[in-house]
C-alpha positions as CSV (number, residue, x, y, z in Angstrom):
1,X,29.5,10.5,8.4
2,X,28.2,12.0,4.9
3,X,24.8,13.8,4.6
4,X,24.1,10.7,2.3
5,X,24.2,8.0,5.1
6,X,22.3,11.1,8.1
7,X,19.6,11.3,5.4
8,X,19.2,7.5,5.0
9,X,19.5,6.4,8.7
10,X,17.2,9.3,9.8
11,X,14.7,7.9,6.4
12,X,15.0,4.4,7.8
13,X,14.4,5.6,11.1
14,X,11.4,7.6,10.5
15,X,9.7,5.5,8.2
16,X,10.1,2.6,10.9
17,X,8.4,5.2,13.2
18,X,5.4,6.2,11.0
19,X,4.9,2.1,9.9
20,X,4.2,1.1,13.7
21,X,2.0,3.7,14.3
22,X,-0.1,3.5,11.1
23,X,0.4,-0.3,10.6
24,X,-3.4,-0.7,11.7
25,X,-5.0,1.2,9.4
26,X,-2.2,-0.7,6.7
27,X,-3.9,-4.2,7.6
28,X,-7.5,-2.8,7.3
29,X,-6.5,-1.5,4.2
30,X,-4.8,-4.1,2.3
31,X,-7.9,-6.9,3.4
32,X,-10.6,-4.1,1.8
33,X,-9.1,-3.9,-1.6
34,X,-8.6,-7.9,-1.3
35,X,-11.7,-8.9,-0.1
36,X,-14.3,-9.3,-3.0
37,X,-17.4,-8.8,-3.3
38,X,-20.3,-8.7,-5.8
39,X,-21.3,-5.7,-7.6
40,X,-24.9,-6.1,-6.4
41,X,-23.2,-6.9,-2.3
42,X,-23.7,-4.5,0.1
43,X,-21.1,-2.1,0.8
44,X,-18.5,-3.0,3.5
45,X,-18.4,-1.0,7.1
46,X,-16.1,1.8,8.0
47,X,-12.8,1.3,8.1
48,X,-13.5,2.2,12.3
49,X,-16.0,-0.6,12.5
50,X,-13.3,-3.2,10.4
51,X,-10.7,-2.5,12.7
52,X,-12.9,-3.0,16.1
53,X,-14.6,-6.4,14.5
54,X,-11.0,-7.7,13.4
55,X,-9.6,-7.1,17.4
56,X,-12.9,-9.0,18.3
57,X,-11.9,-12.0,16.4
58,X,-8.5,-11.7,16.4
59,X,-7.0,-9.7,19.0
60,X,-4.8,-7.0,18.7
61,X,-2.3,-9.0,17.3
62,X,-4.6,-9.2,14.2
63,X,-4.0,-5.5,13.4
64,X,-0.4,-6.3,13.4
65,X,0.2,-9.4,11.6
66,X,3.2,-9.0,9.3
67,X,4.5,-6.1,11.1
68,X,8.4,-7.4,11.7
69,X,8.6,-7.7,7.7
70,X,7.0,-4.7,6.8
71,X,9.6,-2.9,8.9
72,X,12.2,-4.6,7.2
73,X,11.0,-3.4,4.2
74,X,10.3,0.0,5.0
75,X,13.6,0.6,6.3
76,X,15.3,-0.7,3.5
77,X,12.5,1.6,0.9
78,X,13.5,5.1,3.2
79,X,16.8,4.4,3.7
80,X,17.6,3.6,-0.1
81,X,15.2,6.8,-1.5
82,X,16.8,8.9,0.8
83,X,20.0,8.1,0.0
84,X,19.5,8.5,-3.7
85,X,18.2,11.8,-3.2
86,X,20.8,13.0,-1.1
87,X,23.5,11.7,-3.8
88,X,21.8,13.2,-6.4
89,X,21.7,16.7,-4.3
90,X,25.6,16.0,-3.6
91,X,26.4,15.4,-7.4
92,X,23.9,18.0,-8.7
93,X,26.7,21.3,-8.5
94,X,26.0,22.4,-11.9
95,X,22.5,22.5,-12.3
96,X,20.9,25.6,-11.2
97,X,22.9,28.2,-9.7
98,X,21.5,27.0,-5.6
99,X,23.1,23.7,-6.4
100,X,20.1,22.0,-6.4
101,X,18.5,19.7,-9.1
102,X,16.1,20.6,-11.5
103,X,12.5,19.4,-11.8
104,X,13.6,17.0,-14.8
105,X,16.2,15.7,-12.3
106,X,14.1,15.1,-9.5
107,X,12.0,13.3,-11.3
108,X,14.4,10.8,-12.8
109,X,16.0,10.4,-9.9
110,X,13.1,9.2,-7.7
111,X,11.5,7.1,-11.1
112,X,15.3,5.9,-11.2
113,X,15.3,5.2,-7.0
114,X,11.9,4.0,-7.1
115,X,11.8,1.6,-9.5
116,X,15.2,-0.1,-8.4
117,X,13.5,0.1,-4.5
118,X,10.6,-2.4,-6.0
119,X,13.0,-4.5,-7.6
120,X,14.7,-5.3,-4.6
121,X,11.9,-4.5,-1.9
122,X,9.0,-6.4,-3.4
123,X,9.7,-9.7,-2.0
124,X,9.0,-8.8,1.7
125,X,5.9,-6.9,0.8
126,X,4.9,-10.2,-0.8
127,X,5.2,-11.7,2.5
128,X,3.6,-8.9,4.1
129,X,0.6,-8.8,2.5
130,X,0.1,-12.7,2.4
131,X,0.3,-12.1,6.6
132,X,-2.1,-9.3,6.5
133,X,-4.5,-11.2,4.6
134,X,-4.4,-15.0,5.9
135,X,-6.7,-14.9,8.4
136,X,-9.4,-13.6,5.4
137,X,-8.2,-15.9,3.0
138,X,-8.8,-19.1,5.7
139,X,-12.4,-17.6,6.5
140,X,-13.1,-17.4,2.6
141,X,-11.8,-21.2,1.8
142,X,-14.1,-22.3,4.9
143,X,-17.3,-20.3,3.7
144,X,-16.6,-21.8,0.3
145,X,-16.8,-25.4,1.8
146,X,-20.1,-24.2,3.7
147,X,-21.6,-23.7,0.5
148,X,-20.3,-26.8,-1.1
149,X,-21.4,-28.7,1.6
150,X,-25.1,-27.2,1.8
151,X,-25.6,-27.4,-2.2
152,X,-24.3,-31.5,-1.7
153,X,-27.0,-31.5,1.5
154,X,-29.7,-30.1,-0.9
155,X,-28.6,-32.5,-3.8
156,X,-28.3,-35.2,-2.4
157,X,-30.6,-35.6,0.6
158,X,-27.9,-35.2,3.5
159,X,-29.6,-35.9,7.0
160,X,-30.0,-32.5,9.0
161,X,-28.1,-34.2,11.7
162,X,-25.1,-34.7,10.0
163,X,-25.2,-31.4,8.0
164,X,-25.2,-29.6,11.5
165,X,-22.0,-31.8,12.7
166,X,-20.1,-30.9,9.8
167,X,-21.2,-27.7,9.7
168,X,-20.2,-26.8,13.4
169,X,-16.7,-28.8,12.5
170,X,-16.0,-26.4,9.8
171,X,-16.5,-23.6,12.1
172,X,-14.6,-25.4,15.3
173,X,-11.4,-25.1,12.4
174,X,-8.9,-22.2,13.6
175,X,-5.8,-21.1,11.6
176,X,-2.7,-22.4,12.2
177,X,0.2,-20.4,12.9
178,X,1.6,-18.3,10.0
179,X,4.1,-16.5,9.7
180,X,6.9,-15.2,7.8
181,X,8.5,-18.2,7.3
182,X,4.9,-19.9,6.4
183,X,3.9,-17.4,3.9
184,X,7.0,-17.9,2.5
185,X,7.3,-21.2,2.0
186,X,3.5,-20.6,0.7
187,X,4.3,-18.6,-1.8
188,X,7.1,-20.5,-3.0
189,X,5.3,-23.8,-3.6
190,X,2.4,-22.5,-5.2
191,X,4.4,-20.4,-7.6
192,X,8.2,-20.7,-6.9
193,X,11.0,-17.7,-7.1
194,X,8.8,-16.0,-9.6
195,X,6.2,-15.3,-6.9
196,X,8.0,-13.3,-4.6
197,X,7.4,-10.6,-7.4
198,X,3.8,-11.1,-8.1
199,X,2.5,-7.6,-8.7
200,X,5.7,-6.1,-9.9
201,X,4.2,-4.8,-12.8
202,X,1.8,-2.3,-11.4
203,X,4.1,-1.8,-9.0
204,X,6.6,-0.4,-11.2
205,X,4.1,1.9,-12.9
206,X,3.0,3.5,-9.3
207,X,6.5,4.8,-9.5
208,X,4.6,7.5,-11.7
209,X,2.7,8.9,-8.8
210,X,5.3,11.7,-8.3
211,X,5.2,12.6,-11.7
212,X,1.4,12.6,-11.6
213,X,1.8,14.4,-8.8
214,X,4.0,17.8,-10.3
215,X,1.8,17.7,-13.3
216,X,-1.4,18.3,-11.6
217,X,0.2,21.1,-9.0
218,X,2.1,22.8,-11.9
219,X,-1.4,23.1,-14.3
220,X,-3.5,24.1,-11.0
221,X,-0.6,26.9,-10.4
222,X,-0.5,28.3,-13.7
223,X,-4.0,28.7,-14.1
224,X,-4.7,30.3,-10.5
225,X,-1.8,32.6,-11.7
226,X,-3.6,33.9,-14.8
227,X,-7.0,34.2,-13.4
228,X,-5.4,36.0,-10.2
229,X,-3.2,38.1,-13.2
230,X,-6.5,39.0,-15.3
231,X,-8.2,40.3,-12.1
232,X,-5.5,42.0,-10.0
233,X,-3.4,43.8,-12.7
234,X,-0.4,41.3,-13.3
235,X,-0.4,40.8,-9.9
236,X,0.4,36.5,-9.9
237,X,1.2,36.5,-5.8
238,X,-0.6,33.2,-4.4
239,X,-0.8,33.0,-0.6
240,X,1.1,30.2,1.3
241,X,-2.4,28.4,1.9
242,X,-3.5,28.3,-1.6
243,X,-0.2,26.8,-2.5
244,X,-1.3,24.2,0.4
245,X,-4.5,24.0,-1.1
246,X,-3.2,23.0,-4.7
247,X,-0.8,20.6,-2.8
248,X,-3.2,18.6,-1.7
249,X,-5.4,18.9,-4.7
250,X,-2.2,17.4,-6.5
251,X,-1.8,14.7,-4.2
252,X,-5.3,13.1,-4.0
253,X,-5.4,13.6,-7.8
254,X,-2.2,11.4,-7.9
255,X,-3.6,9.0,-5.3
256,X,-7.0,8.6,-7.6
257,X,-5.0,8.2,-11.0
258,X,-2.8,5.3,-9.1
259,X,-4.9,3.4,-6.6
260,X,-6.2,1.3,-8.7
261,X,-3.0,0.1,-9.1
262,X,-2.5,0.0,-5.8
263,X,-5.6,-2.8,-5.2
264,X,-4.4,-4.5,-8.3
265,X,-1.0,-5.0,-6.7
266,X,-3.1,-6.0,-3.4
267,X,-4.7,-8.7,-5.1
268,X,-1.9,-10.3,-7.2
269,X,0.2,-10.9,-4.0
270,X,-2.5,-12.1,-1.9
271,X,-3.1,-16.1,-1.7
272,X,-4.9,-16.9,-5.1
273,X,-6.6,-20.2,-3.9
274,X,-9.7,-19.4,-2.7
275,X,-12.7,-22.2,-2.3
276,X,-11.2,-23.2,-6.3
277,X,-13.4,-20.1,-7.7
278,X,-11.7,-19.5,-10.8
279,X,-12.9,-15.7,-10.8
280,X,-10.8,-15.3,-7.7
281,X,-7.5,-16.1,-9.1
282,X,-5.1,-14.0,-11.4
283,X,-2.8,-15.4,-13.7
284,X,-1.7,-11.6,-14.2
285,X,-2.2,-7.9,-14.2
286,X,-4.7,-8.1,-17.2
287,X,-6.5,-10.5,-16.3
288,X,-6.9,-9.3,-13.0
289,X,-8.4,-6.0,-14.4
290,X,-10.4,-7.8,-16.4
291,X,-12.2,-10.3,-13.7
292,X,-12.4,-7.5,-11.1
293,X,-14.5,-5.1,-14.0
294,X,-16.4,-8.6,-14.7
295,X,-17.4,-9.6,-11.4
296,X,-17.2,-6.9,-8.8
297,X,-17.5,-3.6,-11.2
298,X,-15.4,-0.6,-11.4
299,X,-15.6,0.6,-8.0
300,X,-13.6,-2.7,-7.0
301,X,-10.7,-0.7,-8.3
302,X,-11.0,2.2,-5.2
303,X,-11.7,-0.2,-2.2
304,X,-10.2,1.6,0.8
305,X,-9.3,4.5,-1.0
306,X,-10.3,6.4,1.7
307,X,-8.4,4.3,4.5
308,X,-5.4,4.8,2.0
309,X,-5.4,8.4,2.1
310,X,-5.6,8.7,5.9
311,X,-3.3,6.5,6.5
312,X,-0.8,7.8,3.6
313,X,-1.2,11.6,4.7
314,X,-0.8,10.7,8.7
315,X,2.5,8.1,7.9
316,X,4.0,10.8,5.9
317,X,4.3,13.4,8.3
318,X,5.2,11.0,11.1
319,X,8.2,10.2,8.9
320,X,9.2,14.0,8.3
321,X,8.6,14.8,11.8
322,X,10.9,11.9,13.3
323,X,13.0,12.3,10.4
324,X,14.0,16.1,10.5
325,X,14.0,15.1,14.4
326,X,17.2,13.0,13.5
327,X,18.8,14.6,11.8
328,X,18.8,17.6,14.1
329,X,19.8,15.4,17.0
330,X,23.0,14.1,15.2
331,X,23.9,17.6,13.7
332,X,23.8,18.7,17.5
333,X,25.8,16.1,18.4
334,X,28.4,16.8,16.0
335,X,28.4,20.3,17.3
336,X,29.3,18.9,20.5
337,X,32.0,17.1,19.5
């Protein structure tokens, strides 16, 4: 078996991993940058609190709705990035003199990897976030025919007697069953093959983040190298946890630049009827931009942002972990044999 397939089974495998075990804090995540809210509302709780009021009213199923696609999907993402990088390492002999690809070449080749990933990927995380965000979107379309109902009571004189039955059958109403078949038959009728690649746009320009990424850690490097030149004689050594540092610097300055994105994406794929509020639905990535800054105020754009992190930074070295894991345990089979 080449290193090509080890790299993208062990990928697929890890990712799978790090999915179940962060999957939680995925859900909370994708219902805070969905949910809206006012720019004058009062911030939501914790992403702690969110997760112990959603097993409350849902059960610990809630945490995990969508879960089976997701892992579809991630397997599929892992196994097809690390396969393109391992190609691109194979084919790569006459670069520099290690045999490993330049900067440049990393970079196209995980723009190149990425972007063809979404193309084929974004369907399922379509589904995915339709099942992480039903349950929210039913409550929403109920409130929404709570208030209709009260501002009809006010208008036109409804008896407090039959306001109260109406009102306790609108709360009696529990989802129905959704699933992955559901959402996807959902999302077909309401905007046919098309929307199984709602949010493909900012999708595709998250494939930057990397990019982002180098750009920050390669200025932050250079300048800690001329200050720690100026004062120290020429001497440019940085320490192994100042590189660290910088990293990570690097990455949250990555993460910031492209979450907005991120919620953007969130919000295009989620269900767009909501209580027929016409600043809840997005005919695009525009005008999504433009009704979030209109009704909910710039700081709609980093909902969760902090969830996102922790959950990012803790999924990512799952993956390496069980990853490198794999890949040692077939090279020592091999050896066996």
């Amino acid at each position: 078996m080449s290193n090509a397939i080890v790299n993208g089974i062990a990928g697929a495998g890890g990712g799978i991993v790090a999915q179940i075990v962060t999957y939680p804090l995925q859900t909370v995540n994708t219902r805070q940058q969905t949910e809206r809210i006012a720019k004058e509302s009062i911030p939501p709780p914790p992403a702690l609190i969110q997760i112990f009021h959603l097993i409350r009213s849902e059960g610990i199923g809630g945490l995990y709705s969508g879960l089976k696609p997701s892992l579809l999907g991630t397997a599929a993402s892992q196994a097809f990035k690390n396969k393109a990088v391992a190609l691109a390492l194979a084919n790569k002999r006459k670069g520099r003199g290690d045999g490993t690809p330049g900067i440049l070449s990393w970079l196209l080749v995980a723009a190149l990897a990425g972007s063809l990933n979404v193309l084929f990927t974004n369907p399922i995380w379509v589904l995915v976030t339709r099942m992480q965000t039903y349950t929210q979107a039913e409550r929403k379309i109920v409130e929404a025919k709570k208030e209709a109902l009260l501002k009809e009571a006010s208008e036109n004189a409804l008896s407090q007697s039959s306001l109260t039955i109406q009102l306790a059958q609108l709360d009696s109403i529990k989802p129905r069953p959704y699933g992955t078949f559901q959402a996807a038959c959902e999302v077909y009728n309401e905007s046919g093959i098309a929307g199984f690649w709602k949010g493909i746009v900012p999708t595709l320009i998250m494939v930057c983040n990397p990019s982002i990424q180098f750009m920050i850690y390669e200025s932050l490097l250079k300048h800690l190298r001329s200050k720690r030149s100026a004062k120290k004689q020429g001497s440019t050594n940085i320490k192994a946890l100042e590189i660290f540092l910088v990293g990570a610097i690097a990455k949250l300055g990555a993460t910031v630049c492209t979450y907005p994105l991120l919620v953007v994406k969130s919000r295009l794929q989620a269900k767009q009827e909501i209580g027929g509020n016409l600043s809840l639905r997005y005919s695009g990535t525009i005008d999504a931009i433009i009704k979030m800054i209109r009704y909910e105020g710039v700081r709609s754009f980093y909902k969760g942002m902090s969830t996102k992190i922790v959950q990012s930074v803790f999924a990512a070295s799952v993956l390496f972990m069980v990853k490198e894991e794999l890949v040692k345990i077939y090279d020592a089979m091999r050896s066996v044999k």
